[in-house]
N, C-alpha and C positions, 0 to 999 in steps of 0.2 A: 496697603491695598486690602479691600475687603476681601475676607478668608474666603468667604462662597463665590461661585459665579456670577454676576450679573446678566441678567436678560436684557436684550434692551427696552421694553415696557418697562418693566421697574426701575431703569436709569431714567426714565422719562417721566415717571412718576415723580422721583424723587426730585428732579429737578422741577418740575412745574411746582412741586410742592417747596421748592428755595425761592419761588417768585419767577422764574422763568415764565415764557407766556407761546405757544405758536403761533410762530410767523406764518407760516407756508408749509403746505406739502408738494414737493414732485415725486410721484413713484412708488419706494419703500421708502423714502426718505423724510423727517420731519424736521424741520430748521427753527432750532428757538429759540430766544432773546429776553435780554433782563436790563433795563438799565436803571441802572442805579447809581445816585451822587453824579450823574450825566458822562458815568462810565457805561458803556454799552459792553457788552457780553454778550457771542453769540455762537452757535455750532449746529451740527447737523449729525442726524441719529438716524440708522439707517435697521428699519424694522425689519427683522426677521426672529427667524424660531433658535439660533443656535446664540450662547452667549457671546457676550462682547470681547473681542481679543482684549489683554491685557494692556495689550501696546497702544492700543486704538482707544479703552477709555481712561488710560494716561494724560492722551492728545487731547480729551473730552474735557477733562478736572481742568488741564493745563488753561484752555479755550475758556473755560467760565470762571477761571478764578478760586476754585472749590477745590478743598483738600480732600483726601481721602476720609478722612475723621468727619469733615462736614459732611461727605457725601451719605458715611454710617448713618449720622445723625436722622439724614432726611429720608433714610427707608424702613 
């Protein structure tokens, strides 16, 4: 797990920046999608100001496929 907290702008960053793409917003919410190899990957990041529970961008890595270490990489 990354030592700092994540916002969730900057998990959104970094994932647009692994090739992710926005599908859709409803709300606070922004839903994003990657497919690659005609594996599709997709989840939903829900904007606000306080960082992301630890448990919640667990469920996020798990959803796209991305390790913790990837996720380093791409912030």
């Amino acid at each position: 797990m990354p030592s700092r907290e994540i916002k969730p702008k900057i998990l959104l960053k970094a994932l647009l920046k692994a090739g992710f793409e926005v599908k859709r917003r409803k709300g606070s919410h922004v839903f994003v999608e990657r497919i690659q190899d005609k594996e599709v990957r997709m989840t939903s990041i829900s904007l606000h100001n306080k960082p992301v529970p630890r448990g919640t961008l667990r469920a996020i890595l798990k959803q796209v496929g991305m390790s913790e270490e990837e996720l380093g990489q791409m912030m």
